[in-house]
C-alpha positions as CSV (number, residue, x, y, z in Angstrom):
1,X,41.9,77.5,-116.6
2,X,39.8,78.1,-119.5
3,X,40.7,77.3,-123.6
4,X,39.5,80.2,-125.9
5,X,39.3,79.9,-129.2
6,X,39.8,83.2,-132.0
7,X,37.4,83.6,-134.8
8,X,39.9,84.5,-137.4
9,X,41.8,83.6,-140.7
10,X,45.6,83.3,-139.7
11,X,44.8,83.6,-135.8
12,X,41.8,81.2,-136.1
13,X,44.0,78.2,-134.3
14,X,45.2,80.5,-131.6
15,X,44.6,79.1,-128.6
16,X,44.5,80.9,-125.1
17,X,44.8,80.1,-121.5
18,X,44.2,81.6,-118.9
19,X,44.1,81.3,-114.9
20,X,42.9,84.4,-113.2
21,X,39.5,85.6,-113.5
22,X,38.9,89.5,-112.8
23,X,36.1,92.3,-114.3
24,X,35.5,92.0,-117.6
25,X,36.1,94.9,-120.3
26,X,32.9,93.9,-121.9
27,X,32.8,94.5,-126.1
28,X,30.6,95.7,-128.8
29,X,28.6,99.1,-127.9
30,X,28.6,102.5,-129.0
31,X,29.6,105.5,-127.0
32,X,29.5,109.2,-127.0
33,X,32.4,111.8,-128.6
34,X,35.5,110.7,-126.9
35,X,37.7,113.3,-125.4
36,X,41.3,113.6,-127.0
37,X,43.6,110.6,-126.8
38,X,45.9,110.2,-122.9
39,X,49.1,108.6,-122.6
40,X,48.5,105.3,-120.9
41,X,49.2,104.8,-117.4
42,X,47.7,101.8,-116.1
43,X,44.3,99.7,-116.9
44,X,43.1,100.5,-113.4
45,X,43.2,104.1,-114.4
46,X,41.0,103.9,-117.6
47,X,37.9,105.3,-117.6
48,X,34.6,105.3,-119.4
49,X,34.2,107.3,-122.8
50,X,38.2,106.8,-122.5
51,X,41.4,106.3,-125.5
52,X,44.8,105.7,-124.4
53,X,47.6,105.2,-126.1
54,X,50.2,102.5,-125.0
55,X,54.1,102.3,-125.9
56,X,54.6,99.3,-127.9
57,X,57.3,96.9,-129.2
58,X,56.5,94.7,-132.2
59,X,57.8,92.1,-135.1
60,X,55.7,91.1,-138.3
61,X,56.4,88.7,-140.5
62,X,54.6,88.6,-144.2
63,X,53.5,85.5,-146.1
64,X,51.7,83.4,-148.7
65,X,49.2,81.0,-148.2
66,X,46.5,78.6,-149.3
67,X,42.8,78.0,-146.5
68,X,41.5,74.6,-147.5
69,X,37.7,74.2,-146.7
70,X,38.4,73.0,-143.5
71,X,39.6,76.6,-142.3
72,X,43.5,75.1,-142.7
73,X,46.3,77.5,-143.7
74,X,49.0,76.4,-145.4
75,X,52.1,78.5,-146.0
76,X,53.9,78.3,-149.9
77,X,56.6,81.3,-147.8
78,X,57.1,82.9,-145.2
79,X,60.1,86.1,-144.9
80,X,62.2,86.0,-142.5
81,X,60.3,88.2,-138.6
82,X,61.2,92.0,-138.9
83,X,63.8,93.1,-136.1
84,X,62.1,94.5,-133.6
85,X,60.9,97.6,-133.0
86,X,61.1,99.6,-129.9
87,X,60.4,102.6,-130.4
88,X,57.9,103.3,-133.6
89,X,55.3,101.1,-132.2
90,X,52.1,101.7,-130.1
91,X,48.6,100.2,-129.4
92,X,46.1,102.8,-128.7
93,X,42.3,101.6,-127.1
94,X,39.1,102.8,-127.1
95,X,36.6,102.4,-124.5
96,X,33.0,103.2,-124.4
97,X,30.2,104.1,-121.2
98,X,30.6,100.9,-119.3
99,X,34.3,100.7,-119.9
100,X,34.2,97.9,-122.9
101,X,36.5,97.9,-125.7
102,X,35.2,99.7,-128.6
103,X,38.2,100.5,-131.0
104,X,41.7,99.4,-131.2
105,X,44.7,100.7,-133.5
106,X,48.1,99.4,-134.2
107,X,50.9,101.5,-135.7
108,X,53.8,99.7,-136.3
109,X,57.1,100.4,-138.8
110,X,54.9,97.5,-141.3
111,X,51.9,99.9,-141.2
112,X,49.3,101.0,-139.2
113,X,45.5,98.6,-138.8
114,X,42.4,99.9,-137.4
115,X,38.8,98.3,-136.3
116,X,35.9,100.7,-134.5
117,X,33.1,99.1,-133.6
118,X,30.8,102.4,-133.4
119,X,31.7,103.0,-137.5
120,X,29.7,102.1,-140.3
121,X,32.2,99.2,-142.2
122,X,35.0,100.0,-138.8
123,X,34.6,96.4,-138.0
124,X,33.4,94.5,-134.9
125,X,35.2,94.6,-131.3
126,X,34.1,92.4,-128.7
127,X,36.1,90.4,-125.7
128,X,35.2,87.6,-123.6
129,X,36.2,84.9,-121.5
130,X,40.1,86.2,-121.8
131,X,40.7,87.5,-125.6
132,X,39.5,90.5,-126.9
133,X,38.9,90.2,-130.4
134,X,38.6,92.5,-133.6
135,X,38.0,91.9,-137.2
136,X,36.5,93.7,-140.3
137,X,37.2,93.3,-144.6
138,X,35.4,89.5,-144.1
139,X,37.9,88.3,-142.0
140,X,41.0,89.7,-143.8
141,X,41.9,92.1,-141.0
142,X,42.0,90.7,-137.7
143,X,43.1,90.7,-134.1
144,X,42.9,89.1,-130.8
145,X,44.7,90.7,-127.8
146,X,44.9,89.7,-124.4
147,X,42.4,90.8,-122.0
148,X,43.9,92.1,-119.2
149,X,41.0,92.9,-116.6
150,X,40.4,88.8,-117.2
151,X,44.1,88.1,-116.5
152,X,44.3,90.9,-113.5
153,X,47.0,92.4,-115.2
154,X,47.6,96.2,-114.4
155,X,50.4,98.1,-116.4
156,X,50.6,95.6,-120.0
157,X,49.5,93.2,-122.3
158,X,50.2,92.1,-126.0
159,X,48.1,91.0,-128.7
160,X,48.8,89.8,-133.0
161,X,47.5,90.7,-135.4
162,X,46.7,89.6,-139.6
163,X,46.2,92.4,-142.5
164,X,46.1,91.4,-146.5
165,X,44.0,89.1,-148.2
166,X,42.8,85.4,-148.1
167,X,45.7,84.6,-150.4
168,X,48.7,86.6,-148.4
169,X,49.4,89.3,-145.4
170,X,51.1,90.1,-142.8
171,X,51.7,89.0,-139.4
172,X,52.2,90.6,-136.7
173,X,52.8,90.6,-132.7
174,X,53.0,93.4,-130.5
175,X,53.6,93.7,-126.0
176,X,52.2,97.3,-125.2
177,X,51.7,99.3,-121.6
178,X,53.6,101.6,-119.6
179,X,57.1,100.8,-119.8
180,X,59.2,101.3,-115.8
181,X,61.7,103.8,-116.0
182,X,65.4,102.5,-115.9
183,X,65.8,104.2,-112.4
184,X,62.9,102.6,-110.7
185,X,64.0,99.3,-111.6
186,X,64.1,97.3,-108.2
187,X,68.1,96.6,-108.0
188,X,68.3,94.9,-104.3
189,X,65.5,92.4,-105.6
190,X,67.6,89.3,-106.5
191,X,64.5,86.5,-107.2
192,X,61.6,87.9,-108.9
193,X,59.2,85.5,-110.1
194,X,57.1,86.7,-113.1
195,X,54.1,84.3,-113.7
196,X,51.8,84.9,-117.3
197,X,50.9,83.4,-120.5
198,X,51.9,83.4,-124.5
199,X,50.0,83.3,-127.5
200,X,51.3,83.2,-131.0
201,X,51.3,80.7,-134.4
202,X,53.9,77.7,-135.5
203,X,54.5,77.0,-138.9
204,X,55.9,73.1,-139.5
205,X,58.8,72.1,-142.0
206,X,55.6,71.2,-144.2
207,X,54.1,74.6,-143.9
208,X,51.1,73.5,-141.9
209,X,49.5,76.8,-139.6
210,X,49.1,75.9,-135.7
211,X,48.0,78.3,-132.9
212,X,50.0,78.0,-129.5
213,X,49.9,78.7,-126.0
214,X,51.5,78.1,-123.3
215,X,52.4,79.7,-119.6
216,X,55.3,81.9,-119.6
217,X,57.7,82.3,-116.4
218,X,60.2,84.2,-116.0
219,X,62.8,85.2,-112.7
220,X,64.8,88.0,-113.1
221,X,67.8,89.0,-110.6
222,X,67.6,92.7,-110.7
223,X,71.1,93.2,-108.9
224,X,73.0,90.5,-111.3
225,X,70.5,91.8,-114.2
226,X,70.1,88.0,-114.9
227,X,66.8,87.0,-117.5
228,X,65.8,83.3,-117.1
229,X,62.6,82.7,-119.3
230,X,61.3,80.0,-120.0
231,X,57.8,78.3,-121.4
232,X,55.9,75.1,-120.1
233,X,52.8,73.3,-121.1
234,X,52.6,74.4,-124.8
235,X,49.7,73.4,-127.1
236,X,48.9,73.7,-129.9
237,X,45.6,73.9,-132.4
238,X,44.1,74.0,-136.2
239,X,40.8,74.8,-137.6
240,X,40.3,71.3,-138.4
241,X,40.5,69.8,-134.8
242,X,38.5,69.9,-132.0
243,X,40.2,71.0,-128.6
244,X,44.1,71.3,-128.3
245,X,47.0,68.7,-128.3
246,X,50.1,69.2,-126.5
247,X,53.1,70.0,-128.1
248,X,55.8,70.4,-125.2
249,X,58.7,70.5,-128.0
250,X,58.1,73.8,-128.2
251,X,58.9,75.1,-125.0
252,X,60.7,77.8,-125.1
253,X,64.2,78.4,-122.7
254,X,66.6,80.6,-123.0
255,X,68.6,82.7,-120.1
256,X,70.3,86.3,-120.6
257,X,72.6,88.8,-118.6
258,X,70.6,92.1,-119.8
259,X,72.9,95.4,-120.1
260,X,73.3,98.1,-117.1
261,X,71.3,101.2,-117.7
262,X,67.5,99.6,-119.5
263,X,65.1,98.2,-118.5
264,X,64.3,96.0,-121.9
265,X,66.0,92.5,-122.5
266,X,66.8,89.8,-125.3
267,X,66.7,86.6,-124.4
268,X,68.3,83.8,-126.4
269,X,66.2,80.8,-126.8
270,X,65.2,77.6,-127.9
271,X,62.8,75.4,-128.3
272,X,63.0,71.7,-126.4
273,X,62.6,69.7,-129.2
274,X,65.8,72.1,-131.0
275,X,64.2,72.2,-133.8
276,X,64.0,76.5,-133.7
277,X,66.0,78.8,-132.4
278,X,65.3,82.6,-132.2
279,X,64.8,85.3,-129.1
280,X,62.3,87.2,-126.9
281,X,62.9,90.4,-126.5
282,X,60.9,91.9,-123.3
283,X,60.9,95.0,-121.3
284,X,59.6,95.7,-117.7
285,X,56.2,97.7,-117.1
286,X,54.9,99.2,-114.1
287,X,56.0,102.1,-112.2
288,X,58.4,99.3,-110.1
289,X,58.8,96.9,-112.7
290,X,55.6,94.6,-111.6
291,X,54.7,93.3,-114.6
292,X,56.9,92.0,-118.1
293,X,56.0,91.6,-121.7
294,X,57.3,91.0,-125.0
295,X,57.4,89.1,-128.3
296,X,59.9,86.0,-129.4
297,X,60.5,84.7,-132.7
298,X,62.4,81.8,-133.8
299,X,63.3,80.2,-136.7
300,X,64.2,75.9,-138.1
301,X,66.3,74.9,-140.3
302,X,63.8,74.9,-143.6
303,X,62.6,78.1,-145.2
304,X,58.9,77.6,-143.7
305,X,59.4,76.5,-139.9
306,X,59.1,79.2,-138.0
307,X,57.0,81.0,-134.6
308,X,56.6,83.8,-133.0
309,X,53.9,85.5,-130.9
310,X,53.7,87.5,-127.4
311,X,54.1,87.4,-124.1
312,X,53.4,88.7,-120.9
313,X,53.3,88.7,-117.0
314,X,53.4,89.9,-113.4
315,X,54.7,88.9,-110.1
């Protein structure tokens, strides 16, 4: 398992774990003229000098805040997460010669946030050890996705995302891949394990920032079109501290009977501590549903607590 740290203003306490190593899709480099953007179909099919374009679901959230010295953020308010959006979102990637991450665009109903590493003033792009990374406008544009040749994932993964200033912006989380067709969903499966990870930010009653992870699982009965998800070893970090601590409280659970005819979910859930409440909204990815991903949001009882982030997975 290895602990990764972000770089960045409202994402620098996101923490990430990960268990499966795999090929790397590198970072920084320039590359030739790119040919004109493909529909994404799978990671496995990208391929040098490449852009794809992935179907995305998102939420953003906006806010104001204060960043002590110590790299802190805390939040004076925070509005309510956006519904989420299904249809109006998309992540599209660049690659350049040896396959490494070179650009990345998000275009959601909130706006639309770009970094190119082969511009003058596009920004930087690099990944490593599990997180793939992008930021430009010192720091007040940022992002961190998911790497999913590090994770072995094949059809999805998700990623947030910060755009404003050092004083307020938006938030922002986004699952993106090749969505399965309703008709290929595999009805006679009845226990389908999906194993995976989340990443997102915590706000306290207080208003205090935290990054958190934790590993996701989910088992899905295809034929009763029951959604159990739930969270488990949840940590949490800030600028300020070295390493993690854990913060199981917020474990997420939740369990949902989906509708006949999609292949997208919302699960209800809560955290252990039942302090937030909120849901995750996911759909399944792959040509035969192998892999999920989504984002959650939930809300406490004050006006500041709140979390939300993204997930994802695969049998």
């Amino acid at each position: 398992m290895r602990i990764v740290h972000s770089h960045v203003l409202w994402l620098t306490t996101i923490v990430v774990l990960g268990g499966c190593a795999g090929g790397g899709s590198g970072g920084g480099g320039g590359a030739p003229s790119l040919p004109v953007v493909q529909p994404f179909t799978s990671w496995s099919a990208v391929q040098p000098n490449s852009k794809v374009t992935a179907q995305g679901m998102s939420q953003t959230t906006a806010a104001i805040f204060t960043v002590a010295p110590n790299g802190d953020v805390t939040m004076s308010s925070i509005s309510p997460f956006s519904a989420v959006d299904t249809s109006a979102s998309s992540a599209t990637l660049t690659f350049g010669a040896s396959r490494q991450l070179t650009g990345l665009q998000i275009s959601a109903p909130a706006g639309s946030v770009s970094w190119d590493s082969t511009v003058l003033g596009g920004g930087t792009v690099a990944c490593g050890n599990g997180v793939c990374t992008a930021s430009k406008d010192s720091g007040a544009s940022e992002a961190l996705t998911i790497d999913p040749y590090f994770v072995g994932w094949n059809y999805q993964s998700f990623g947030v995302w910060q755009t404003g200033s050092f004083t307020s912006g938006t938030f922002g989380a986004m699952s993106f891949g090749a969505p399965t067709p309703v008709s290929a969903l595999p009805l006679g499966v009845t226990n389908a394990l999906y194993t995976g990870l989340t990443a997102g930010v915590y706000v306290d009653p207080t208003g205090q920032l935290f990054g958190t992870s934790a590993t996701m699982s989910t088992t899905v009965n295809f034929s009763t079109r029951r959604v159990d998800f739930s969270t488990t070893g949840t940590v949490v970090s800030r600028p300020s501290v070295v390493g993690t601590t854990p913060s199981t409280g917020l474990n997420l659970s939740g369990t949902v009977v989906y509708l006949p005819g999609t292949a997208q979910f919302v699960v209800p859930v809560t955290t252990a501590n039942s302090q937030l409440t909120g849901s995750a909204t996911g759909r399944f990815y792959g040509p035969a549903a192998e892999e999920i991903g989504g984002v959650y949001s939930l809300n406490g009882a004050g006006p500041l607590q709140s979390m939300g982030g993204g997930f994802g997975g695969k049998k």
